[in-house]
MIDOSE-1310 file (N, C-alpha, C; in nm, 2 decimals, decimal comma, always signed):
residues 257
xxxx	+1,93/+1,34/+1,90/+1,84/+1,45/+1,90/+1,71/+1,40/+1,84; +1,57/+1,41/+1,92/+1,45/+1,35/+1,89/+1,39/+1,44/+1,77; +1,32/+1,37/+1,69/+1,21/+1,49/+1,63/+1,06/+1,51/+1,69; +1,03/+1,70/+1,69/+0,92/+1,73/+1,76/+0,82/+1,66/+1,68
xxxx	+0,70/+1,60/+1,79/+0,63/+1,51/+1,70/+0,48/+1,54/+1,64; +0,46/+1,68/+1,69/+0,35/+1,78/+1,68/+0,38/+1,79/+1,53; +0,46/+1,88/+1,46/+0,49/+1,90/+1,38/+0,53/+1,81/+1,24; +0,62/+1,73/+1,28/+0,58/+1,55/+1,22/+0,50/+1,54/+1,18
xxxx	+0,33/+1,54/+1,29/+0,25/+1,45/+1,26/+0,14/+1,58/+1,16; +0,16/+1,67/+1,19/+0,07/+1,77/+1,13/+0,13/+1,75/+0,98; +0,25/+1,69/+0,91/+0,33/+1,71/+0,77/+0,26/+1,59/+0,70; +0,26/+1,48/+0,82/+0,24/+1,36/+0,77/+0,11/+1,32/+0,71
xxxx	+0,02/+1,39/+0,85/-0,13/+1,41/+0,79/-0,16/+1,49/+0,67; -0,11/+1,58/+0,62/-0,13/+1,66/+0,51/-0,10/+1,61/+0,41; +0,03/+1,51/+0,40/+0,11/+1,46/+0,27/-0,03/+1,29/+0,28; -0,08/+1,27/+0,35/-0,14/+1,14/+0,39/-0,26/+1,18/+0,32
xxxx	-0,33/+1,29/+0,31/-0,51/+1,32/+0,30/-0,49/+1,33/+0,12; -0,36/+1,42/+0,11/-0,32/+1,47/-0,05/-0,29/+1,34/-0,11; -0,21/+1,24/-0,08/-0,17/+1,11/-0,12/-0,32/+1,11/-0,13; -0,37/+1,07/-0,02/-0,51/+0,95/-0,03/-0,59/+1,04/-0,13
xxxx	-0,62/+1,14/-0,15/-0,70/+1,20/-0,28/-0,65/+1,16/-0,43; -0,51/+1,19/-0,44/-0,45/+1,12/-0,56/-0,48/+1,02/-0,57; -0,47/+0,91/-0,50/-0,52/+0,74/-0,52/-0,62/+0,76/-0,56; -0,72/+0,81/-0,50/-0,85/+0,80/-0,51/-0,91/+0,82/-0,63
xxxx	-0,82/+0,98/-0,70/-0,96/+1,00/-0,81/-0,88/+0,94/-0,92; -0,70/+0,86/-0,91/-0,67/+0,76/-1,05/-0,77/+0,63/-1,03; -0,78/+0,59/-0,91/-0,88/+0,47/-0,89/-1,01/+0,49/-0,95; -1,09/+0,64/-0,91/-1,17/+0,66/-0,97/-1,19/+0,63/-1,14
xxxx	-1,09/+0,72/-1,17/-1,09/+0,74/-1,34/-1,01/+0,65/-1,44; -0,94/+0,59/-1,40/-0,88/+0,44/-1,44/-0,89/+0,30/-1,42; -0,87/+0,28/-1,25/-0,97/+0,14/-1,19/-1,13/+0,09/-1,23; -1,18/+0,20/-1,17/-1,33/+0,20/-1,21/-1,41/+0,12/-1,27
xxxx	-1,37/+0,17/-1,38/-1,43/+0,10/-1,51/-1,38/-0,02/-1,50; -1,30/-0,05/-1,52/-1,23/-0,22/-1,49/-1,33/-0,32/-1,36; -1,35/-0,21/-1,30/-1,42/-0,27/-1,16/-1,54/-0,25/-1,20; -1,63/-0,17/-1,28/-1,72/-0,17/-1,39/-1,74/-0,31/-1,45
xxxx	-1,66/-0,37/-1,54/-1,66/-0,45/-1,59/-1,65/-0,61/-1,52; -1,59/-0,59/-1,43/-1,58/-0,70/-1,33/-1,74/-0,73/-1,29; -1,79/-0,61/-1,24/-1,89/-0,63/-1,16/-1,98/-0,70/-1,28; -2,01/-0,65/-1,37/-2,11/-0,73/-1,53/-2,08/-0,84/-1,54
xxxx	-1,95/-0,87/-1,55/-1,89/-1,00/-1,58/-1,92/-1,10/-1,47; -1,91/-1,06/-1,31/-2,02/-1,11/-1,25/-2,15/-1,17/-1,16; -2,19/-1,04/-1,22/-2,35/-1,04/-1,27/-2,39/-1,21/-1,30; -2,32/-1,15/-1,47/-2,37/-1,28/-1,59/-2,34/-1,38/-1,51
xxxx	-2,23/-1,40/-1,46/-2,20/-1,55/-1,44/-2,26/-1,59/-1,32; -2,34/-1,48/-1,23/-2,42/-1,53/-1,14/-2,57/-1,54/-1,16; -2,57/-1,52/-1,29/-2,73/-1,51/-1,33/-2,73/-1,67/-1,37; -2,66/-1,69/-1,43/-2,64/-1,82/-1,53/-2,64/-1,92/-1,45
xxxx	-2,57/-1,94/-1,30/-2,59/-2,01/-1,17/-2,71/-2,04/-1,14; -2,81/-1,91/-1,12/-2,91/-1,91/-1,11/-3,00/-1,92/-1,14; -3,01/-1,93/-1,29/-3,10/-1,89/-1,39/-3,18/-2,01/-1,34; -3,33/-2,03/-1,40/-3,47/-2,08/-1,39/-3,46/-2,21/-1,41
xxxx	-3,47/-2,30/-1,30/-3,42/-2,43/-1,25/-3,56/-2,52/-1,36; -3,52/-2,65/-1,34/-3,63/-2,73/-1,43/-3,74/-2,73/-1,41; -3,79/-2,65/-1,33/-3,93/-2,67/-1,28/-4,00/-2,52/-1,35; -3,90/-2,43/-1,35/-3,93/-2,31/-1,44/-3,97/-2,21/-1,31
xxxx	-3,92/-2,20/-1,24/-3,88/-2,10/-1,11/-3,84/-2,01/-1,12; -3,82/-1,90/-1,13/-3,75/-1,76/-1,16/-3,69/-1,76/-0,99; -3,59/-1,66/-1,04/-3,49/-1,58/-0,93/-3,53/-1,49/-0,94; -3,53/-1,46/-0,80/-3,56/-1,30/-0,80/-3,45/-1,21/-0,77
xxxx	-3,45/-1,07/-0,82/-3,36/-0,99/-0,90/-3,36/-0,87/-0,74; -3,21/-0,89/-0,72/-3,21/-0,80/-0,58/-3,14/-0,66/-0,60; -3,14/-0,56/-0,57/-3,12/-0,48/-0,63/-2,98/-0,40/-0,54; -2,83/-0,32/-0,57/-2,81/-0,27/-0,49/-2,83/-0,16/-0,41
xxxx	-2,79/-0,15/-0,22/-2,76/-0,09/-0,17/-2,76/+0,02/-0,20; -2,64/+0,04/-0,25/-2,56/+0,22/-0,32/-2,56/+0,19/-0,42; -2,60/+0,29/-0,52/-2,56/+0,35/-0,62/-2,42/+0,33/-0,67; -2,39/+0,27/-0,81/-2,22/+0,29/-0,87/-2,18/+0,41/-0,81
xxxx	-2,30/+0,54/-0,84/-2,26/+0,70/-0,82/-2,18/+0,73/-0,68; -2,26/+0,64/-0,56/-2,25/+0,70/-0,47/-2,13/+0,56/-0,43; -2,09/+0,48/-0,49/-1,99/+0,37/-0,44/-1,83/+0,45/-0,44; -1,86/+0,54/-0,60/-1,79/+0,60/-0,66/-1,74/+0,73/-0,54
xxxx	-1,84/+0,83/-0,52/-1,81/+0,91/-0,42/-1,74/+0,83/-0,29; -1,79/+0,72/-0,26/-1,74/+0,64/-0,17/-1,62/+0,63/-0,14; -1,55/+0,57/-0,27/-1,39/+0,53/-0,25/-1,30/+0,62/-0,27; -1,35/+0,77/-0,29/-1,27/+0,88/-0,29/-1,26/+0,92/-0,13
xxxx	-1,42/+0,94/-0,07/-1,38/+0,97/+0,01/-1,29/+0,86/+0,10; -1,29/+0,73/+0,07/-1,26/+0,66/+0,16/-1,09/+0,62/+0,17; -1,09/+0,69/+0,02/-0,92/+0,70/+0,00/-0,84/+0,78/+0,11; -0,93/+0,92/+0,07/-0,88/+0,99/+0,18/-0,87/+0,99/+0,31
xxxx	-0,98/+0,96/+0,34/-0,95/+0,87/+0,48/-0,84/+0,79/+0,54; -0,85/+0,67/+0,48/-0,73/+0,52/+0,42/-0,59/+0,66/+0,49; -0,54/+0,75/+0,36/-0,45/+0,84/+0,36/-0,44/+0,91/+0,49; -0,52/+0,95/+0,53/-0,50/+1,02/+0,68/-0,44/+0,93/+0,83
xxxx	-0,53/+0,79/+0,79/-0,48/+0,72/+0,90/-0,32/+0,67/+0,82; -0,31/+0,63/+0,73/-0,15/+0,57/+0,68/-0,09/+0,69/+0,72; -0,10/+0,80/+0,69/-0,01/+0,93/+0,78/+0,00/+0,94/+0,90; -0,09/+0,91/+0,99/-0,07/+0,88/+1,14/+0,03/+0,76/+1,18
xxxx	+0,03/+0,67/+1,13/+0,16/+0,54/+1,14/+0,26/+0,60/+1,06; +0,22/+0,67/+0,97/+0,37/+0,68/+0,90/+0,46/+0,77/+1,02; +0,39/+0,91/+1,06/+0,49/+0,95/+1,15/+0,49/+0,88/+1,25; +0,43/+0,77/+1,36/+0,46/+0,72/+1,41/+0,59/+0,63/+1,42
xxxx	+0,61/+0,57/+1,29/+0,73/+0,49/+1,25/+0,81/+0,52/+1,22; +0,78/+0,70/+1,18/+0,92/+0,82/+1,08/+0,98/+0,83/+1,23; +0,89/+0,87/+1,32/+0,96/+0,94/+1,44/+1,07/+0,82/+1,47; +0,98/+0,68/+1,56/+1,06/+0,62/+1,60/+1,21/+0,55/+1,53
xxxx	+1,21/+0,54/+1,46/+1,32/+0,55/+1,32/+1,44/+0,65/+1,30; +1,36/+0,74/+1,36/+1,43/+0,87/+1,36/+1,47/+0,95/+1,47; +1,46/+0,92/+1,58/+1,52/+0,94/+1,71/+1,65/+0,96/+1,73; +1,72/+0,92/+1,67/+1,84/+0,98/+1,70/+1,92/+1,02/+1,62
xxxx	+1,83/+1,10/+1,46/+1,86/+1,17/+1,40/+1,85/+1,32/+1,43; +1,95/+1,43/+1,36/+1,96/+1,54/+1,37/+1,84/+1,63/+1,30; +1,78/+1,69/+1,35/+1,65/+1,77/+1,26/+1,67/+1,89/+1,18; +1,63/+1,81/+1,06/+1,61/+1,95/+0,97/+1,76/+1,87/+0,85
xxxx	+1,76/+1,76/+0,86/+1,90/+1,72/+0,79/+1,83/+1,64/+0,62; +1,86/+1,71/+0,49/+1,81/+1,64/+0,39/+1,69/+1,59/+0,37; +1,57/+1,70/+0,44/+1,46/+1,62/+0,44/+1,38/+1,55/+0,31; +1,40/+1,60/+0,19/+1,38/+1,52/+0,03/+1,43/+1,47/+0,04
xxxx	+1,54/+1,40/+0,04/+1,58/+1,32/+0,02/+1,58/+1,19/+0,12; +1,56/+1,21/+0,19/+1,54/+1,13/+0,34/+1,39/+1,07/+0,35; +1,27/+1,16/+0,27/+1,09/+1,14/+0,23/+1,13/+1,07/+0,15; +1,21/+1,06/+0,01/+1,18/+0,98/-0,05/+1,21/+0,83/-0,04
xxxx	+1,34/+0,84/+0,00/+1,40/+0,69/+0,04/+1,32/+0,64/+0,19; +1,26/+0,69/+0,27/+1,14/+0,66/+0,35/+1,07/+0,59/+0,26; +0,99/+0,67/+0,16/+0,87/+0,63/+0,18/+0,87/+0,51/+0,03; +1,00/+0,52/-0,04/+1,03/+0,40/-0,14/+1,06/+0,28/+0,01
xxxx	+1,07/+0,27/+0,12/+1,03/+0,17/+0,15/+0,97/+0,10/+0,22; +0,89/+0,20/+0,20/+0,74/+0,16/+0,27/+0,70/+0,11/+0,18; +0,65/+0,18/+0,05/+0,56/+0,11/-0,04/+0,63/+0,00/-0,07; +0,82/-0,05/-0,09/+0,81/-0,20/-0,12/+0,74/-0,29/+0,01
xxxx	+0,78/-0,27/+0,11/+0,74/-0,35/+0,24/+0,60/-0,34/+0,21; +0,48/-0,26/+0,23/+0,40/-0,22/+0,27/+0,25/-0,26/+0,12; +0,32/-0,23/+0,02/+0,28/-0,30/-0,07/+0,30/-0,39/-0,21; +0,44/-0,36/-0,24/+0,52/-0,41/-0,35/+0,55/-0,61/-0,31
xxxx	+0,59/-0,61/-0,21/+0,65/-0,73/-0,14/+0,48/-0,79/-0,14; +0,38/-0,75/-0,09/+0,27/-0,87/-0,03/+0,19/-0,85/-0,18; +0,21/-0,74/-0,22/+0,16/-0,74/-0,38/+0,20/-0,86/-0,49; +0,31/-0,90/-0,49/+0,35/-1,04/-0,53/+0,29/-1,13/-0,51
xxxx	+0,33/-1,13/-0,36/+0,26/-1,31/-0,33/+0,08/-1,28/-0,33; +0,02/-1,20/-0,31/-0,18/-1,19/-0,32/-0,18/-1,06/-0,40; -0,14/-1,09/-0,54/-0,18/-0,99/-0,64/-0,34/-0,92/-0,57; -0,35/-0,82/-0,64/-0,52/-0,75/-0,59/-0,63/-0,81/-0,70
xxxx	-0,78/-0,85/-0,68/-0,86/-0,93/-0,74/-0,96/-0,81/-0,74; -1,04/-0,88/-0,88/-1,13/-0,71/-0,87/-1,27/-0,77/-0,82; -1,34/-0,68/-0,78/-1,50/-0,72/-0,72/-1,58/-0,83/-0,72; -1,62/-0,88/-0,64/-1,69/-1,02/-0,66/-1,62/-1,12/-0,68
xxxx	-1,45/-1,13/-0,71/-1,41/-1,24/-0,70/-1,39/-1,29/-0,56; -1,43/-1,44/-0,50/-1,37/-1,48/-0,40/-1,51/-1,56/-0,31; -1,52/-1,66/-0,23/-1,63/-1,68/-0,17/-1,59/-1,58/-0,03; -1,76/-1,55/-0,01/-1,74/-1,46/+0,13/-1,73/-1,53/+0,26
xxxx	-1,71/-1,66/+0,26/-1,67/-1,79/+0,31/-1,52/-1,78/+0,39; -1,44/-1,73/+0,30/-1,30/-1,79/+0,29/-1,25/-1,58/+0,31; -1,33/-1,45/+0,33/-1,31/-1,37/+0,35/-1,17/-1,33/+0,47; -1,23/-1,40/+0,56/-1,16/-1,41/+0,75/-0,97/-1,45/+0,67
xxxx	-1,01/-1,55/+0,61/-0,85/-1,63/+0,56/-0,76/-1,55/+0,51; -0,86/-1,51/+0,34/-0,77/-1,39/+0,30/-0,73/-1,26/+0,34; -0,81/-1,20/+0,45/-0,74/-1,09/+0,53/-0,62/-1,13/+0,63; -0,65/-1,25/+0,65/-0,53/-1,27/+0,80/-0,41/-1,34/+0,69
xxxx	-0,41/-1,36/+0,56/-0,30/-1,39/+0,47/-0,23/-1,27/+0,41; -0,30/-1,15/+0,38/-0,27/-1,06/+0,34/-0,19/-0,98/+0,44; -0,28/-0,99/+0,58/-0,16/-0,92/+0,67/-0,06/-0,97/+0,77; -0,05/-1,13/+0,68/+0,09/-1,17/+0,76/+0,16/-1,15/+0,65
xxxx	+0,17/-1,14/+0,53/+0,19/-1,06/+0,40/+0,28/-0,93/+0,42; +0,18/-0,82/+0,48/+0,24/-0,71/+0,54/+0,36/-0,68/+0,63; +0,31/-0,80/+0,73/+0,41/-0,81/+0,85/+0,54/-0,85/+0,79; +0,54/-0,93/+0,74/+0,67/-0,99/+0,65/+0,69/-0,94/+0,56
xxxx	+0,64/-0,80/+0,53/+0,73/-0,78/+0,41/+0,76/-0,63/+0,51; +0,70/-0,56/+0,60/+0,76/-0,49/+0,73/+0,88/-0,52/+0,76; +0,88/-0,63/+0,81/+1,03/-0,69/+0,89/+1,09/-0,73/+0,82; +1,06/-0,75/+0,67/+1,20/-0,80/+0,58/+1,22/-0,67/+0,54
xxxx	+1,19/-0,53/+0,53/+1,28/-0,43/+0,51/+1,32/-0,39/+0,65; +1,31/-0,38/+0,74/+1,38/-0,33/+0,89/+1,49/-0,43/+0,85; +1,49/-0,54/+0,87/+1,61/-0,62/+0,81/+1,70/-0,63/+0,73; +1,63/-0,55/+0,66/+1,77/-0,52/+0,51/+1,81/-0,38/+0,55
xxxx	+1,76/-0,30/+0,61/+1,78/-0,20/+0,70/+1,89/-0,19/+0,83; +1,89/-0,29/+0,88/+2,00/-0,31/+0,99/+2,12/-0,40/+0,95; +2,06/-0,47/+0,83/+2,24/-0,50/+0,77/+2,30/-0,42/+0,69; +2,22/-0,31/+0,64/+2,33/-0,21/+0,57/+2,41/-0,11/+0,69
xxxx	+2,31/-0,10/+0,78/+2,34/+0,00/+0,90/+2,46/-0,09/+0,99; +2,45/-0,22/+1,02/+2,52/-0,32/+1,04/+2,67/-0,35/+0,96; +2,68/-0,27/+0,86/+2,78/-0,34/+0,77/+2,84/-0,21/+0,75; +2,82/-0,10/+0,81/+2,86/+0,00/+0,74/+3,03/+0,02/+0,71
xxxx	+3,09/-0,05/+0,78/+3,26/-0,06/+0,79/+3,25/-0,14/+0,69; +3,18/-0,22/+0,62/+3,22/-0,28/+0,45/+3,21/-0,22/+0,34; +3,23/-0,26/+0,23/+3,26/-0,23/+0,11/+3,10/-0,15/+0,06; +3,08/-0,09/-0,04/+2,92/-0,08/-0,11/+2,85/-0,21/-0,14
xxxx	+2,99/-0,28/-0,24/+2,92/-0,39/-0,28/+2,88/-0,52/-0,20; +2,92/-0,51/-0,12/+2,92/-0,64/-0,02/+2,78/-0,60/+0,07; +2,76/-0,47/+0,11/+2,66/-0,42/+0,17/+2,56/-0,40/+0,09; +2,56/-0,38/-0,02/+2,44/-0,38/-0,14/+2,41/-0,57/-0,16
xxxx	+2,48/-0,63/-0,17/+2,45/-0,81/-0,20/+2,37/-0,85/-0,06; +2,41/-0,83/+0,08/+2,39/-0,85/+0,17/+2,20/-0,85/+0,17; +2,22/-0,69/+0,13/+2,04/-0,63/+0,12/+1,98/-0,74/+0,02; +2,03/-0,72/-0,08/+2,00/-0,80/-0,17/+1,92/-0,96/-0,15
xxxx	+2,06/-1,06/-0,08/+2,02/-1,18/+0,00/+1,89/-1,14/+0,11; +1,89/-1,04/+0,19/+1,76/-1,03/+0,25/+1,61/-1,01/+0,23; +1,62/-0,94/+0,10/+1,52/-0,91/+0,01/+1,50/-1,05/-0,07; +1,60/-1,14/-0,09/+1,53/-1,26/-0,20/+1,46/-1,38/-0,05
xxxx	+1,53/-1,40/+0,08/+1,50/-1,42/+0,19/+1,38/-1,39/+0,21; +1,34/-1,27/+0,21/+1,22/-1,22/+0,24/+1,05/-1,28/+0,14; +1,10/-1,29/+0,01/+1,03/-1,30/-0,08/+0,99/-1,43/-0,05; +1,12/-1,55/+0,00/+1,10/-1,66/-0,03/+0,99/-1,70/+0,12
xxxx	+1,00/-1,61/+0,22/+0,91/-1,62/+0,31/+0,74/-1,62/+0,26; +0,74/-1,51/+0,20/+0,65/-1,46/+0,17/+0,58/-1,57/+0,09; +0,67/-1,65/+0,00/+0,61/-1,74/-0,09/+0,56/-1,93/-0,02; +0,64/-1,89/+0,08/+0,57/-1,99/+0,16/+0,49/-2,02/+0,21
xxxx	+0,40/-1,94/+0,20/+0,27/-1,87/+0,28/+0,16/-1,94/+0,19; +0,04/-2,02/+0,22/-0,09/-2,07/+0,12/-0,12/-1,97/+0,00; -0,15/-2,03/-0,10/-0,19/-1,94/-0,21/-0,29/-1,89/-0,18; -0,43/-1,84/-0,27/-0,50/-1,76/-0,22/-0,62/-1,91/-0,22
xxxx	-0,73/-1,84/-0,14/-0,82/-2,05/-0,15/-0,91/-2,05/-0,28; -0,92/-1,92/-0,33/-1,02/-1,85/-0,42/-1,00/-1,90/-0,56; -1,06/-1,98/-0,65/-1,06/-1,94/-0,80/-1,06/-1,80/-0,85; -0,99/-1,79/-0,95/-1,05/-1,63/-0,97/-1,10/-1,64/-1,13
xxxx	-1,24/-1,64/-1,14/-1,30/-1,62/-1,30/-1,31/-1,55/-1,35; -1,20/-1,46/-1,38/-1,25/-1,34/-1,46/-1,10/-1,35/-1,57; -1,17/-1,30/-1,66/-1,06/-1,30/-1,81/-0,95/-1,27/-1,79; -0,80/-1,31/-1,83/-0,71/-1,28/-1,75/-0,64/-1,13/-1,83
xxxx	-0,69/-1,11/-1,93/-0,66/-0,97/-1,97/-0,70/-0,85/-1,86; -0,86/-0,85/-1,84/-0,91/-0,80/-1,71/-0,86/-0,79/-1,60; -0,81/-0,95/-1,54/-0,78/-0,92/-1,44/-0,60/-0,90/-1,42; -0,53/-0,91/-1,54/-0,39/-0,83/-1,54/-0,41/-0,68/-1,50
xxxx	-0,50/-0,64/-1,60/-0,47/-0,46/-1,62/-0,54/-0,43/-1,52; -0,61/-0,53/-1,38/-0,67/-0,45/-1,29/-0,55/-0,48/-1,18; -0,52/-0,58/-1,17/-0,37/-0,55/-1,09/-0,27/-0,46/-1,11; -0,24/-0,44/-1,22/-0,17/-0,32/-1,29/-0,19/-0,20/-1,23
xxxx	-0,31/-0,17/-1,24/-0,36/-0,01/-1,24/-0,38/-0,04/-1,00; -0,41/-0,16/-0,97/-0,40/-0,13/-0,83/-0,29/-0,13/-0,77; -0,18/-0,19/-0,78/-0,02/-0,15/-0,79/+0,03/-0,02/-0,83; +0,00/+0,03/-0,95/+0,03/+0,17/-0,97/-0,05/+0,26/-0,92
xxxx	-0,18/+0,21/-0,85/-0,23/+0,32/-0,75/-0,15/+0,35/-0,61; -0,10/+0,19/-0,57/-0,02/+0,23/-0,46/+0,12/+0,28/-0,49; +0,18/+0,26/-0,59/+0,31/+0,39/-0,64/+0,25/+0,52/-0,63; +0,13/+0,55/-0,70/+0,11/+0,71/-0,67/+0,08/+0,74/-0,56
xxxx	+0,02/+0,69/-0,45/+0,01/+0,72/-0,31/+0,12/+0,76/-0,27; +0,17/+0,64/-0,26/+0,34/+0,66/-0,19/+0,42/+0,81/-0,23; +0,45/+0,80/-0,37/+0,50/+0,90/-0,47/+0,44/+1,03/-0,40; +0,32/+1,11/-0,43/+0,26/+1,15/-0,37/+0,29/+1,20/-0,19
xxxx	+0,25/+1,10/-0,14/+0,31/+1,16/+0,00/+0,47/+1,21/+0,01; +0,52/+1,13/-0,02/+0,69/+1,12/-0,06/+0,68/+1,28/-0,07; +0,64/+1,33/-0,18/+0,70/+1,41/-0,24/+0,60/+1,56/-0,15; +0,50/+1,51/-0,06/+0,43/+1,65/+0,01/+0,49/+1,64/+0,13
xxxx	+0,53/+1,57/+0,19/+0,61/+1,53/+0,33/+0,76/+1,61/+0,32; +0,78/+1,56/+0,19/+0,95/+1,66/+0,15/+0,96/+1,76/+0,14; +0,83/+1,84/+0,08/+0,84/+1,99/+0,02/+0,82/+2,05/+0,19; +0,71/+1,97/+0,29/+0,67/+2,01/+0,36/+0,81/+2,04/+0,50
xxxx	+0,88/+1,95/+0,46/+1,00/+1,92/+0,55/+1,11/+2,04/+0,52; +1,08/+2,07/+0,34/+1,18/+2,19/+0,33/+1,12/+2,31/+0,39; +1,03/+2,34/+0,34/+0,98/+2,44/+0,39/+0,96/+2,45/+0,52; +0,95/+2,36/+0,61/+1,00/+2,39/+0,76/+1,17/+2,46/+0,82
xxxx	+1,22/+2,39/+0,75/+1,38/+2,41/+0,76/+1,40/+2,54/+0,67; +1,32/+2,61/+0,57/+1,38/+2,73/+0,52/+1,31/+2,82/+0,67; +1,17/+2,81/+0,73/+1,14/+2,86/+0,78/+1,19/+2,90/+0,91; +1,32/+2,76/+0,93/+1,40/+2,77/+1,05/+1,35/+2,69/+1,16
xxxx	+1,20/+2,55/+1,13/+1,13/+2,51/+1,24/+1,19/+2,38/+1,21; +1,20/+2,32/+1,29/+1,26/+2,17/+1,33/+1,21/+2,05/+1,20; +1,25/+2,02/+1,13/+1,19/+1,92/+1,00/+1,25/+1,79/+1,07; +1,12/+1,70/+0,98/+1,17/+1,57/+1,07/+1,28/+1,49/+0,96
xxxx	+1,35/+1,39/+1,01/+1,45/+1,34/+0,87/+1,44/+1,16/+0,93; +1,50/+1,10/+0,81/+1,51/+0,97/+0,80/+1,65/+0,90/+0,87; +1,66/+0,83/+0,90/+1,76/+0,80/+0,96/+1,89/+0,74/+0,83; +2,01/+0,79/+0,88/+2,15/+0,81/+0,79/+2,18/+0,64/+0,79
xxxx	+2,27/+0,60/+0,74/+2,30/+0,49/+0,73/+2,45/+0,45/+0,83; +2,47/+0,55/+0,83/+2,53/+0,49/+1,00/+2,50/+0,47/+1,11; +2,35/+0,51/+1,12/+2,28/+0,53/+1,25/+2,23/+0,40/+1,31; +2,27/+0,37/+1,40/+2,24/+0,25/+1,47/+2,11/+0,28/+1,55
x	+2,00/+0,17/+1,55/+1,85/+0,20/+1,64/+1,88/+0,19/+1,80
């Protein structure tokens, strides 16, 4: 039995805009400042590169584009955004996943273990191997590299949960424990993929207190996204089913794709 995918995607988009506002204004109100500090930090260190050569030349002083204020307004809106299109793939991937599940079956509980594995796939797993760097670190040289590293990152940490995914669904005539080790070996499999991959090409100069608590707080931005949708996708799923309208659900663990 398929799920209708009108109504999917209308759940998904809503739990996706509310997720992406949540990220946005902890990014706002916690990241920020850190990305504040990055940016000063530098500044200085690009002033000091620069500074007035032996001949006693000045550098001239370029000023930015936008406003902090309006960079600020920026990444809220752009959160929410970010969150609307992640809602469009997510029901794209809930549906197909979900095809030959029955509708309206445990939908909480089905959003959350969804979407706990997205965020490992999707951010937890490529979050390891290219922790997040705060502003100004990196040459804009070596830009093209680190995007196309980060999202073979993604891809592989995608298919290493579909994969740990089909050997529990795969195993399901075994024991718990043997079917839990199994996942387990896939997941350490997966990582070790992951770590095979080039480091990043970048130095990163920034104080390592700094740049811990800004990895911190961008990892825990992407847990409240997730969290967040998780939990507006679910309420949204029950409330379809108290209403009697077809809710979409996650696929059971005996369900074969």
């Amino acid at each position: 039995m398929s799920t209708p995918v009108l109504p999917l995607l209308g759940r998904s988009l809503a739990a996706g805009g509310v997720a992406g506002l949540a990220a946005g204004l902890f990014s706002l109100l916690l990241a920020e400042p850190l990305m504040d500090r990055a940016i000063r930090l530098e500044e200085a260190r690009s002033a000091k590169e620069h500074a007035h050569d032996a001949a006693g030349t000045a550098v001239a002083h370029h000023e930015e584009l936008f406003t902090r204020t309006t960079q600020h307004f920026g990444l809220v809106v752009t959160a929410v955004v970010a969150g609307l299109a992640l809602g469009v793939l997510f029901a794209v991937a809930y549906a197909l996943i979900n095809r030959r599940t029955a509708p309206g079956d445990r939908p909480w509980s089905r959003a959350l273990v969804f979407c706990s594995a997205a965020f490992v796939a999707v951010s937890l797993l490529p979050g390891l191997r290219y922790p997040a760097n705060p502003p100004g670190v990196g040459d804009s040289g070596t830009v093209t590299d680190r995007q196309s590293l980060w999202l073979a990152a993604v891809v592989i940490g995608i298919l290493g949960m579909l994969l740990a995914w089909q050997v529990y669904v795969r195993l399901a005539d075994r024991s718990v424990p043997v079917r839990q080790v199994a996942v387990a070996v896939t997941a350490v499999a997966t990582l070790a993929i992951l770590f095979a991959l080039p480091g990043n090409p970048d130095e990163v100069p920034v104080a390592a207190t700094l740049l811990w608590d800004f990895r911190v707080l961008s990892l825990a931005s992407h847990a409240l996204l997730w969290a967040v949708f998780a939990g507006v996708f679910g309420a949204l799923g029950l409330r379809a089913v108290a209403r009697g309208a077809p809710a979409a659900t996650a696929p059971t663990a005996g369900v074969t794709a």
